[in-house]
RODONU-692813 format. One record per residue (C-alpha): residue number from 1; residue in one letter; x, y, z. Coordinates in steps of 0.25 Angstrom, whole numbers, plus 5000, padded with zeros to 4 digits. Layout:
// RODONU-692813
(node NUM, "A", (X, Y, Z))
...
//
This chain:
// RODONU-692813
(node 1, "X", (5000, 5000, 5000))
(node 2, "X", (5004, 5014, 4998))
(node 3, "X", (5007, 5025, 5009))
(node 4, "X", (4995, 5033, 5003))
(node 5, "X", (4984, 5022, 5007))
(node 6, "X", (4989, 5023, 5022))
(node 7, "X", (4989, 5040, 5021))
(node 8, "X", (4981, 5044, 5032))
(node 9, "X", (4968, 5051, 5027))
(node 10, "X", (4968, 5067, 5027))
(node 11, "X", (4960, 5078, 5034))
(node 12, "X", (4951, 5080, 5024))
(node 13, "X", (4947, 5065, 5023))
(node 14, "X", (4946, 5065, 5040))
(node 15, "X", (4937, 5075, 5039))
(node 16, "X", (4929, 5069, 5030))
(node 17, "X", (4927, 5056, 5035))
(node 18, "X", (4924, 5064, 5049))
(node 19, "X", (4912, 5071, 5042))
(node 20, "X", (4908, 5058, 5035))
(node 21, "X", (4910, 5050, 5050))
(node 22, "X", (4900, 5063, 5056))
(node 23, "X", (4889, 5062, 5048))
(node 24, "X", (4889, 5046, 5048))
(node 25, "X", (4889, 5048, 5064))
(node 26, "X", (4879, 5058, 5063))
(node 27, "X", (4869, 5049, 5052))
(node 28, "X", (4871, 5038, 5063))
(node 29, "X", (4868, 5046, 5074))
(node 30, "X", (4854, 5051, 5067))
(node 31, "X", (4851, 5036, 5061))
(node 32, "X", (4853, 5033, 5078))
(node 33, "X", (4844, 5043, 5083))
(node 34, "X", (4834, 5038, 5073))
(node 35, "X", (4835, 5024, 5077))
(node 36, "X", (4836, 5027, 5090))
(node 37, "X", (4822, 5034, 5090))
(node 38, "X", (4817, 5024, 5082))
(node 39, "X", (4821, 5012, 5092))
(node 40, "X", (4813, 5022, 5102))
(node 41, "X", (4803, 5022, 5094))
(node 42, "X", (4802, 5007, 5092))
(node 43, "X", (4804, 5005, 5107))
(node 44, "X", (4793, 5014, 5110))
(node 45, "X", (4784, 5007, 5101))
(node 46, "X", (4787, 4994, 5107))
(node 47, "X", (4785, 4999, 5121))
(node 48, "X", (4771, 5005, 5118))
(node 49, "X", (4760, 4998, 5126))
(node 50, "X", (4747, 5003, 5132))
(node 51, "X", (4754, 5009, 5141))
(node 52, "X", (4762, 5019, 5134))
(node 53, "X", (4755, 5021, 5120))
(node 54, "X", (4742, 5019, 5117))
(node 55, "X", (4740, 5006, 5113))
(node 56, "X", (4729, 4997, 5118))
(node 57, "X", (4734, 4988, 5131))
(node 58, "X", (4729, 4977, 5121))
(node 59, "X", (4740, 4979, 5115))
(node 60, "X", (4750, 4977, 5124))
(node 61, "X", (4751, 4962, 5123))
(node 62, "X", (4755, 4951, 5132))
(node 63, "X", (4770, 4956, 5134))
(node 64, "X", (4775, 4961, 5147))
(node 65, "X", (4767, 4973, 5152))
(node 66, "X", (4775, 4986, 5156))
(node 67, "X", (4774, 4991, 5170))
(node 68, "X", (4762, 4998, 5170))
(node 69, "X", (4762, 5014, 5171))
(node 70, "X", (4749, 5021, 5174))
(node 71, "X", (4743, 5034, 5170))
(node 72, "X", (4736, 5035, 5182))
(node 73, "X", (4738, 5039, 5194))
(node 74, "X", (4738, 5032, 5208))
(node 75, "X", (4727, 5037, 5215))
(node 76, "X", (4729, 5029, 5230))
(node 77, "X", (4717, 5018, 5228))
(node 78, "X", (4720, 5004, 5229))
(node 79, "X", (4716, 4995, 5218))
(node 80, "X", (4704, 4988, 5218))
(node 81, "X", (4690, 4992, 5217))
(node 82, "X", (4688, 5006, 5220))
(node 83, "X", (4680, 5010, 5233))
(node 84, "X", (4666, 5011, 5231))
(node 85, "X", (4666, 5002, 5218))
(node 86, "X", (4654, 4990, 5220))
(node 87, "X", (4663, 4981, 5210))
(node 88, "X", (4656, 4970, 5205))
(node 89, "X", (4654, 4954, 5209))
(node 90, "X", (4644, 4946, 5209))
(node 91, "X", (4632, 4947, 5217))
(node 92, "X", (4622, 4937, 5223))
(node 93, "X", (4608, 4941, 5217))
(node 94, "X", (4595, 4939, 5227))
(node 95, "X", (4586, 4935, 5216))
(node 96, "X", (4593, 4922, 5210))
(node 97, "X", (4588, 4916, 5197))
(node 98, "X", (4591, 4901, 5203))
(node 99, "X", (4590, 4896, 5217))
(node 100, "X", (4597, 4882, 5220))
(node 101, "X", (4596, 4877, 5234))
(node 102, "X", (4607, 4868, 5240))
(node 103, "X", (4604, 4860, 5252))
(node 104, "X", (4614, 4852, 5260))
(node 105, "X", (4613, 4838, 5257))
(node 106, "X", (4619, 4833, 5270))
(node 107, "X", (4625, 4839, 5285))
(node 108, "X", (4639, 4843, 5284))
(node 109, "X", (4639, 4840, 5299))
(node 110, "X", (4633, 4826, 5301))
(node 111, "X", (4630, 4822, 5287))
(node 112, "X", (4615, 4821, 5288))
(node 113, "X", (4606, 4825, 5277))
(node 114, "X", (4600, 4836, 5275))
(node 115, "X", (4588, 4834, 5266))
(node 116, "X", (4577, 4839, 5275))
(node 117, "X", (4587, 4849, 5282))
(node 118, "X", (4583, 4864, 5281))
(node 119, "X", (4589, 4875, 5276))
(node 120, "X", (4595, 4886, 5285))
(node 121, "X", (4600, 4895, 5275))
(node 122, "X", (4608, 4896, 5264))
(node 123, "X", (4618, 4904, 5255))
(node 124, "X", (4617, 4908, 5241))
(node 125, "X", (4627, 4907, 5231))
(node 126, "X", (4624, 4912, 5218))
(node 127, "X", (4629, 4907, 5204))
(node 128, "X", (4627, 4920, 5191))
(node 129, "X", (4626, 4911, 5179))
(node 130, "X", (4621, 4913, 5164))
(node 131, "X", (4609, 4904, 5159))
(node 132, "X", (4609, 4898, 5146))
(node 133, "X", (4606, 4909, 5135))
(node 134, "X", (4595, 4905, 5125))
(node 135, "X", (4589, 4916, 5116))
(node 136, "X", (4576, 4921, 5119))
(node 137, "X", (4567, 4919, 5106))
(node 138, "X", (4555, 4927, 5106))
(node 139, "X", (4544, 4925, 5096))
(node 140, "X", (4536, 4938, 5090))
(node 141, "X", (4523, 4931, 5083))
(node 142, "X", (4517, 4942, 5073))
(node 143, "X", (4500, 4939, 5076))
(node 144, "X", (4492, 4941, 5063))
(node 145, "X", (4478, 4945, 5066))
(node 146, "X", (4467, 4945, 5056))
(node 147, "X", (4455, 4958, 5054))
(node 148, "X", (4444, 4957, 5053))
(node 149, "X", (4446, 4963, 5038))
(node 150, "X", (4453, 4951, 5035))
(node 151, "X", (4467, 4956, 5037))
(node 152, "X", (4479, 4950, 5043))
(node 153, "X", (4488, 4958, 5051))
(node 154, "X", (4502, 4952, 5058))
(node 155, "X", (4508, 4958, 5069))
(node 156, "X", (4520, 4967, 5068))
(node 157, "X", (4533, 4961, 5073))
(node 158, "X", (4541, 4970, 5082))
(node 159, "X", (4553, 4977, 5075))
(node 160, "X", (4564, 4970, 5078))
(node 161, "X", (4558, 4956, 5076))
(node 162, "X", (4561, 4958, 5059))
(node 163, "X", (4561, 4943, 5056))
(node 164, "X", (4558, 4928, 5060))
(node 165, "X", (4569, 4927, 5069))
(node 166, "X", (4578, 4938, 5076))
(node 167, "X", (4587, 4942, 5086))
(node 168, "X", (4582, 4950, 5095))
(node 169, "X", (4588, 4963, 5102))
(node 170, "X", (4596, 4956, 5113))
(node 171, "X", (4602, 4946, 5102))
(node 172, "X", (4606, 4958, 5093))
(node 173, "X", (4611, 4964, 5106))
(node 174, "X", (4621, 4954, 5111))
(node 175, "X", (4628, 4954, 5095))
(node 176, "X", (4630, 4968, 5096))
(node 177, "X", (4634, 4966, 5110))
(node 178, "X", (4644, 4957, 5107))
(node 179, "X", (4649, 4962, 5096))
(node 180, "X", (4651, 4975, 5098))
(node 181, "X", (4655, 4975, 5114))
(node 182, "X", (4662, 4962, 5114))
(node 183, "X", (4668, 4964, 5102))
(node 184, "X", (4665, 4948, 5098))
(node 185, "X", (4665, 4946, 5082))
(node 186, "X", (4653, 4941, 5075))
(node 187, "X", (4656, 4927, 5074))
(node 188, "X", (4660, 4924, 5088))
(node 189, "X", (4646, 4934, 5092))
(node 190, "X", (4640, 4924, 5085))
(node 191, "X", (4644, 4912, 5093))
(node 192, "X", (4643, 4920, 5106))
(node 193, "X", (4630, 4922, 5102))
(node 194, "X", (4626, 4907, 5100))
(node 195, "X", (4635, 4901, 5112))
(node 196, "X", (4628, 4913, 5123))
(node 197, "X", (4615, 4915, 5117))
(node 198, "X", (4613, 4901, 5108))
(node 199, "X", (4609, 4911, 5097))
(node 200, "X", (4615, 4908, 5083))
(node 201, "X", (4619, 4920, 5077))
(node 202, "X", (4628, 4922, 5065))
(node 203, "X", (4638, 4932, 5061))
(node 204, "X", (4628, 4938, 5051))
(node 205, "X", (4618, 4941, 5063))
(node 206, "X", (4629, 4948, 5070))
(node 207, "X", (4631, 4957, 5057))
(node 208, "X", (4617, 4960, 5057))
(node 209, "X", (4615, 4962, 5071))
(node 210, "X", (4627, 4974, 5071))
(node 211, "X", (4622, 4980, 5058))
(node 212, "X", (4610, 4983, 5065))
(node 213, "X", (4616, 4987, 5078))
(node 214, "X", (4624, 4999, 5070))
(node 215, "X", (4612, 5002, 5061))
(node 216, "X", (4605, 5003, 5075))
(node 217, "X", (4614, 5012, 5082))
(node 218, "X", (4616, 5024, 5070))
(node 219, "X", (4608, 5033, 5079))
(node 220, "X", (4615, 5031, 5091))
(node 221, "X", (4628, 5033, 5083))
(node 222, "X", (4624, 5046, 5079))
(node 223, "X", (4619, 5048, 5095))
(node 224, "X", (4633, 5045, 5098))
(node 225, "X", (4639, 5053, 5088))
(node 226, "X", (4631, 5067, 5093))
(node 227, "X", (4636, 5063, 5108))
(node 228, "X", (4649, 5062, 5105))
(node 229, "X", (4649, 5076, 5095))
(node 230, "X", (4641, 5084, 5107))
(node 231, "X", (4652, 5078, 5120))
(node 232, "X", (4660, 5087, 5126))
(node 233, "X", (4670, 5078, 5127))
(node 234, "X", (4674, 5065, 5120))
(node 235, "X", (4685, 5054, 5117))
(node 236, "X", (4689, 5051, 5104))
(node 237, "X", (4699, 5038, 5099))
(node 238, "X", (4702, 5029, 5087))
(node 239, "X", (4709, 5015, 5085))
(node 240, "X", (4711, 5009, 5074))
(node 241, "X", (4704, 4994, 5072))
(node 242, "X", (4703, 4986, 5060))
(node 243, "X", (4691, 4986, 5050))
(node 244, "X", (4691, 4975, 5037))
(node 245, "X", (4706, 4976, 5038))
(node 246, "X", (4710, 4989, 5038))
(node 247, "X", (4711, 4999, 5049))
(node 248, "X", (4700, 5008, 5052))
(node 249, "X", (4699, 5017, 5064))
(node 250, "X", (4687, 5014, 5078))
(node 251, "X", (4685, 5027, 5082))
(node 252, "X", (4679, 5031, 5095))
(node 253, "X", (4673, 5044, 5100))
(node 254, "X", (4667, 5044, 5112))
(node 255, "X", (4662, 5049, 5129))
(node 256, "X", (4660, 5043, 5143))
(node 257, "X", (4645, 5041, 5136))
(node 258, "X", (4647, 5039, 5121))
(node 259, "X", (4655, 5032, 5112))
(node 260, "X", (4656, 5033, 5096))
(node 261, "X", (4665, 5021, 5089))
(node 262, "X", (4669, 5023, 5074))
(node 263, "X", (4677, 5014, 5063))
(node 264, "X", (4682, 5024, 5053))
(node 265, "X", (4694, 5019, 5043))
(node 266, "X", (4700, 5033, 5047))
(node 267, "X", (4707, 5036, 5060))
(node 268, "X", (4707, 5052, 5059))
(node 269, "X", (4696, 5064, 5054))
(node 270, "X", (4691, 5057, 5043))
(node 271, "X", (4686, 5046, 5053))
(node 272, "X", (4682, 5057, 5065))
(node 273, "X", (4674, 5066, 5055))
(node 274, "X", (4667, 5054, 5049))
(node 275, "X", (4662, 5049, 5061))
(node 276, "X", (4655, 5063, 5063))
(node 277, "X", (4658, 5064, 5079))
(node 278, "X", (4671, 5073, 5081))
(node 279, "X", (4668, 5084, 5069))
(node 280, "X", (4655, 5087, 5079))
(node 281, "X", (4663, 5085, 5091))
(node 282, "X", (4664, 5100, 5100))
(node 283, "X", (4669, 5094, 5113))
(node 284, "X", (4682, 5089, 5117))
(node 285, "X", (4688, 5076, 5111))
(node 286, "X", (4696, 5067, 5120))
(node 287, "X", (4708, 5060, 5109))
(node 288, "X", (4723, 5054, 5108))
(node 289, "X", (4732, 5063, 5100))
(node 290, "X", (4726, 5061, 5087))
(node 291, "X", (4726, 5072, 5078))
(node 292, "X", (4713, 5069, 5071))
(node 293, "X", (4706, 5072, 5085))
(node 294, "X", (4710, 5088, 5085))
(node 295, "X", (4700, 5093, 5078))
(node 296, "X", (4689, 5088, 5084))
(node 297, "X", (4679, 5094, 5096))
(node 298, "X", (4682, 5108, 5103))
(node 299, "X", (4693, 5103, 5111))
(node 300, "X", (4705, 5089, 5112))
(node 301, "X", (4710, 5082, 5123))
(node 302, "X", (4719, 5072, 5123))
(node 303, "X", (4719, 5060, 5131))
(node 304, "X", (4730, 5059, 5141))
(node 305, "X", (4731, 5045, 5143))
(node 306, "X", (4736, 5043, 5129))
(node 307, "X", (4748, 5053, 5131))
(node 308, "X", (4749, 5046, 5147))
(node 309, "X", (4753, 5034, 5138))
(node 310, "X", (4763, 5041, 5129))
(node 311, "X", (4769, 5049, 5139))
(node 312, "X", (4772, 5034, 5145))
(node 313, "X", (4779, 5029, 5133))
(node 314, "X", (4787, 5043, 5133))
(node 315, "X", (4791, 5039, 5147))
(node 316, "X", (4796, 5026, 5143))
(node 317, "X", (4806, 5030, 5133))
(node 318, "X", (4819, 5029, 5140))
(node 319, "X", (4828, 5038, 5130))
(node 320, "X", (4821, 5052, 5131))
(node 321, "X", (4818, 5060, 5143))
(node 322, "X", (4805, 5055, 5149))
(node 323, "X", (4803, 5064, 5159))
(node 324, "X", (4793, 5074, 5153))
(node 325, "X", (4784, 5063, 5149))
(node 326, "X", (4783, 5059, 5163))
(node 327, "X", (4780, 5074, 5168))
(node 328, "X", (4767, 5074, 5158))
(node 329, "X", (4763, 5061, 5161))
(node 330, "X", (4763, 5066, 5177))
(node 331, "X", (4756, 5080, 5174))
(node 332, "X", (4745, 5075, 5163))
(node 333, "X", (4740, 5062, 5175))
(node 334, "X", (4744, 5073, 5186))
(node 335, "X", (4733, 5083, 5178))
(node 336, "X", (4724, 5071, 5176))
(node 337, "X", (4723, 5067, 5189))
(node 338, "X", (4721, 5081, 5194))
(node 339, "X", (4710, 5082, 5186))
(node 340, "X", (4702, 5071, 5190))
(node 341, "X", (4707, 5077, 5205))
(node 342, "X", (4698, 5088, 5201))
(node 343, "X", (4685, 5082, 5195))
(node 344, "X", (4685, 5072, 5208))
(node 345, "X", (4686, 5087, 5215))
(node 346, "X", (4676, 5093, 5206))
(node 347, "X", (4683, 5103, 5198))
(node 348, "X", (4682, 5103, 5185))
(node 349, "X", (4696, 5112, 5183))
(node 350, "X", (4710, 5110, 5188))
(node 351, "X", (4715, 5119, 5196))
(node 352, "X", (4724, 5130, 5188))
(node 353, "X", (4737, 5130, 5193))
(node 354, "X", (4735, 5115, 5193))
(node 355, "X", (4732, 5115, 5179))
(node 356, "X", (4742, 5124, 5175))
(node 357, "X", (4752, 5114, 5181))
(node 358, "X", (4749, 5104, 5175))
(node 359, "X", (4749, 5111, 5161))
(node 360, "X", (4762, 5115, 5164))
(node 361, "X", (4767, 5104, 5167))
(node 362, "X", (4762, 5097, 5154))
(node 363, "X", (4768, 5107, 5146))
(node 364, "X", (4781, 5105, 5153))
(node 365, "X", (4781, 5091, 5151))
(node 366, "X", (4778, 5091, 5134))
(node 367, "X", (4789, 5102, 5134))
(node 368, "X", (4799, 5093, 5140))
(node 369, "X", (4795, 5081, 5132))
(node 370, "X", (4798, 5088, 5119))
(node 371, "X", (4811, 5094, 5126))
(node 372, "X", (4813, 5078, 5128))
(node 373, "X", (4812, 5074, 5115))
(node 374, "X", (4819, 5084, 5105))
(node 375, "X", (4815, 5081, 5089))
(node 376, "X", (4824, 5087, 5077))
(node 377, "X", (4812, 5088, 5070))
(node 378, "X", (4814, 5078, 5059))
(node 379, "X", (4809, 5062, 5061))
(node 380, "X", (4798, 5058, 5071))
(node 381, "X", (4797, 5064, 5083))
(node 382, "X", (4800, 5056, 5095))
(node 383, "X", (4785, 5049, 5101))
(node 384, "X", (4789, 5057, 5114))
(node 385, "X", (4791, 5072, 5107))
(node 386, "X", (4778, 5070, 5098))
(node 387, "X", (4772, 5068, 5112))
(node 388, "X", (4777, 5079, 5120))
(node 389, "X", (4774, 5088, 5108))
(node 390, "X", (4759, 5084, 5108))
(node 391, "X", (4758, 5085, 5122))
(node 392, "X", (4763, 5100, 5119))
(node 393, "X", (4756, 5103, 5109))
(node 394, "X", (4742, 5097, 5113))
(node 395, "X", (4743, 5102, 5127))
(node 396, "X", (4727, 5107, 5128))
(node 397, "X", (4723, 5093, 5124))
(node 398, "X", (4730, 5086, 5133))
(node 399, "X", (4727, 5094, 5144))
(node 400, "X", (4714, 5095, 5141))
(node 401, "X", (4708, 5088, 5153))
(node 402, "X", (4716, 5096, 5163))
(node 403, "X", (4709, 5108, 5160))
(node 404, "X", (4694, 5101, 5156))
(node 405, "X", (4691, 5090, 5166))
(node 406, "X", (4681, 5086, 5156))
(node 407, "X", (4690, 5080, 5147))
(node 408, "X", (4696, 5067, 5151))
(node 409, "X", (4712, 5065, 5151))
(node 410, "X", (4711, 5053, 5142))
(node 411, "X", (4703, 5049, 5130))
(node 412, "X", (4701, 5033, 5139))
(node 413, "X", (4686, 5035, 5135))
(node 414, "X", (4689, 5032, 5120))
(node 415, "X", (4698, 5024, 5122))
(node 416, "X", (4690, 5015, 5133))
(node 417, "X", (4679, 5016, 5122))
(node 418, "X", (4688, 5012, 5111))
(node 419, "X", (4696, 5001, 5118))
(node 420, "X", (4685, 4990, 5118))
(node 421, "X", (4681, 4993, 5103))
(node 422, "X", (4696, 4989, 5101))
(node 423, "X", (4693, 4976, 5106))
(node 424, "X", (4683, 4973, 5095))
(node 425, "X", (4696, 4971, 5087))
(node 426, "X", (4703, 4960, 5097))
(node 427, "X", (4692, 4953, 5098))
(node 428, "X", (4684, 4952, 5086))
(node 429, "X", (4696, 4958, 5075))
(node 430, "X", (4695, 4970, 5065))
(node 431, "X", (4680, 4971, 5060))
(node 432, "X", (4678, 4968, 5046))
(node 433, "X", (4670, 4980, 5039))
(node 434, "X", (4670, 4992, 5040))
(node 435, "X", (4653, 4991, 5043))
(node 436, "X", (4657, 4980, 5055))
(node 437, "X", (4666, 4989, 5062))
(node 438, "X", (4657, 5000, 5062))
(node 439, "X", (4645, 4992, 5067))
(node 440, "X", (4653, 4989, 5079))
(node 441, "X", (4656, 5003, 5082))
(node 442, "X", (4642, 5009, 5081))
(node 443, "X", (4637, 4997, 5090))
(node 444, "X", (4650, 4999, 5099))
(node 445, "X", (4647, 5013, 5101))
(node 446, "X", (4634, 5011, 5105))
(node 447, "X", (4639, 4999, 5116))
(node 448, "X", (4649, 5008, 5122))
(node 449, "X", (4640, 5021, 5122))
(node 450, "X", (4628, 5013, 5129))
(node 451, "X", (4638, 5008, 5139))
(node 452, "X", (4643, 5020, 5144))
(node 453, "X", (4628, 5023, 5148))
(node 454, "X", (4627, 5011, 5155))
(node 455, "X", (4620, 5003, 5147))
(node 456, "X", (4622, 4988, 5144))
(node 457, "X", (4625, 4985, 5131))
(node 458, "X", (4617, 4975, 5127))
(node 459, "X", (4603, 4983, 5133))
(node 460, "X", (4606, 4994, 5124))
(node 461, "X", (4611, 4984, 5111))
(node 462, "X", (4598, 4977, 5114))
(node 463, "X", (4590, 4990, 5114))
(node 464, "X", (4598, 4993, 5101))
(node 465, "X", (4591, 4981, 5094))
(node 466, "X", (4577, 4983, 5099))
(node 467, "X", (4578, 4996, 5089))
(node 468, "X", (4580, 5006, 5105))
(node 469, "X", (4596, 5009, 5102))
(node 470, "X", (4600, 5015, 5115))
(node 471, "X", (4603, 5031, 5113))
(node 472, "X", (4612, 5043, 5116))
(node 473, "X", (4602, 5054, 5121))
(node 474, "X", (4602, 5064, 5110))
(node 475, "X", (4612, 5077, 5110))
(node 476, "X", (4607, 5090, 5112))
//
């Protein structure tokens, strides 16, 4: 080799490979903030649960639970029934259907018999059973009578006895009833039917009997519709479920007395304007964080329990400061239960310097958490930044309860009523029509509003099929 392939390189090219060796380390050190945050990310999307998202705790399957973290607060009572609470067991009645008398063959003492021997009291025990179930067939005979003149008329049968043989209001109530609150699919209705009531009943029959169910109660949707338009305050949410294949969108809107199911293929306005509640709406409207909500009704409020849940998930992540997610986890439960401190005192406003606290704090707390969690302003922003920026920027819905008692801190109502409509798909699977699908939610409605009235479901389904729908009194 010559002396000139061992020469030691010059400046120039020193300086060059240095520049070349910078921008290598500094391509590296973005491709590793990238994959860092996306390893976050991926982490964070694996440690999701009920607990800090809001997933349904359905969910969460069969793997080991985390330790539990509550949103509530303790409140000093012991576990257990509350004080005061009757509870419920079962009860001897004083009027038995049955009576069975059991006499002592024999002395327990001497072993003499005791045939003749006579009673000197005795105790009761009683055993709750169910009879066997047969149906109860009653026959309408239509009487013809002959004038004088000559003719013949026949008796008119009553209105809902339309042909030779037909199920009566109670049968038609128990289809509905286990279709659209027990969620059971129409062949297994079927053999329920049969097995419980010895009534054979096919999948046609089940059709037939929802179709005229739905057709039944298009007044009392449109009751339900006016209610929900003239509340002062309602909840609204939305989950997606699957109709023939493809995902549509169970929409529920919805008061302590009301409730308004609706399957829509959209998920936003289009779905909300073209079930014609939220455009009348005036009141406030209870939501998550959904965009498509905001325009609706005079005011928004957000529910705390759904950020409660984030905040968690903030506080779980181990690479950023976590400190402000704590602090408005503390003031947000702090304001609630302050809140409720008040209604149990009847006041219906916090006190001001109290309230102002508390608003403080809150705005504190957001400041800090986007402090925590710079962005440069091109990518995603961190889950935890997006967070703290909208608890910034919709301050007024969220705090919305602290300064209106009326408005709850969480949207629980819709999702209470939202969460047993869910079922329908664990049990019985995605429905397969559109028509099918919205059947169950007009009859579903009707089951959870005539509830929350106190009424059993099967009375007002059976008062549905004698052609007397229960009914929302009228708005003014």
């Amino acid at each position: 080799m010559s002396s000139a392939q061992h020469s030691p390189p010059s400046y120039e090219e020193l300086a060059a490979l240095v520049v070349e060796l910078k921008l290598l380390v500094s391509a590296q050190a973005v491709t590793i903030a990238d994959q860092a945050e996306r390893i976050g990310e991926l982490e964070r999307q694996i440690a999701s649960d009920s607990h800090n998202s809001s997933k349904p705790p359905s969910s969460d399957g069969l793997g080991k639970k985390p330790a539990p973290k509550s949103l509530r607060r303790r409140t000093g009572r012991k576990p257990g029934r509350a004080k005061g609470d009757p509870g419920g067991w079962l009860e001897q009645v004083t009027d038995p259907d049955v009576i069975v008398d059991h006499h002592p063959a024999v002395c327990g003492g001497c072993g003499a018999g005791l045939a003749e021997a006579k009673s000197w009291g005795f105790s009761a025990r009683q055993v709750f059973d169910l009879p066997e179930i047969a149906p109860e067939v009653t026959e309408h005979r239509l009487h013809r009578a002959v004038c004088g003149c000559g003719h013949i008329t026949s008796a008119t049968a009553p209105e809902q006895v339309v042909a030779h043989a037909v199920y009566g209001p109670g049968v038609r109530a128990g289809i509905c009833y286990l279709s659209a609150y027990q969620h059971l699919p129409a062949k297994r209705l079927a053999e329920a039917m049969e097995a419980l009531f010895g009534l054979p009943i096919s999948t046609g029959t089940v059709m037939s009997v929802l179709a005229r169910a739905h057709e039944g109660l298009a007044g009392f949707e449109e009751r339900v519709k006016e209610h929900l338009a003239a509340a002062p305050v309602a909840h609204a949410d939305e989950s997606g479920v699957r109709v023939a294949g493809k995902l549509h969108w169970l929409h529920v809107m919805c008061t302590h007395l009301v409730t308004f199911y609706g399957i829509h293929t959209g998920r936003g306005r289009s779905a909300m304007d073209d079930f014609g509640i939220l455009p009348a709406f005036a009141g406030t409207l209870v939501t998550d964080a959904l965009a498509s909500y905001t325009v609706y009704g005079r005011d928004q409020a957000l529910c705390g329990a759904h950020v409660l849940r984030e905040l968690i998930a903030v506080t779980e992540e181990t690479r950023r400061d976590t400190v402000w997610a704590q602090a408005m986890t503390d003031v947000l439960t702090e304001a609630k239960d302050a809140v409720a401190d008040a209604l149990t005192a009847g006041q219906n406003t916090l006190a001001p310097d109290i309230l102002q606290g508390f608003q403080d704090r809150y705005r504190q707390a957001a400041l800090c958490g986007i402090a925590a969690n710079p962005h440069s302003g091109t990518g995603p922003k961190p889950k935890a930044r997006a967070l703290a920026e909208r608890l910034r920027d919709r301050t007024e819905e969220y705090q919305r309860y602290m300064v209106d008692f009326s408005v709850p801190f969480d949207n629980n109502q819709a999702e209470r009523d939202l969460r047993m409509v869910k079922a329908q798909q664990k049990i019985s699977g995605s429905w397969r029509t559109l028509t099918g699908a919205r059947r169950f939610a007009r009859i579903r409605s009707y089951i959870s509003t005539v509830r929350k009235h106190g009424i059993k479901p099967l009375t007002a389904l059976r008062e549905l099929f004698a052609g007397r729908p229960w009914m929302l009194p009228a708005t003014s």
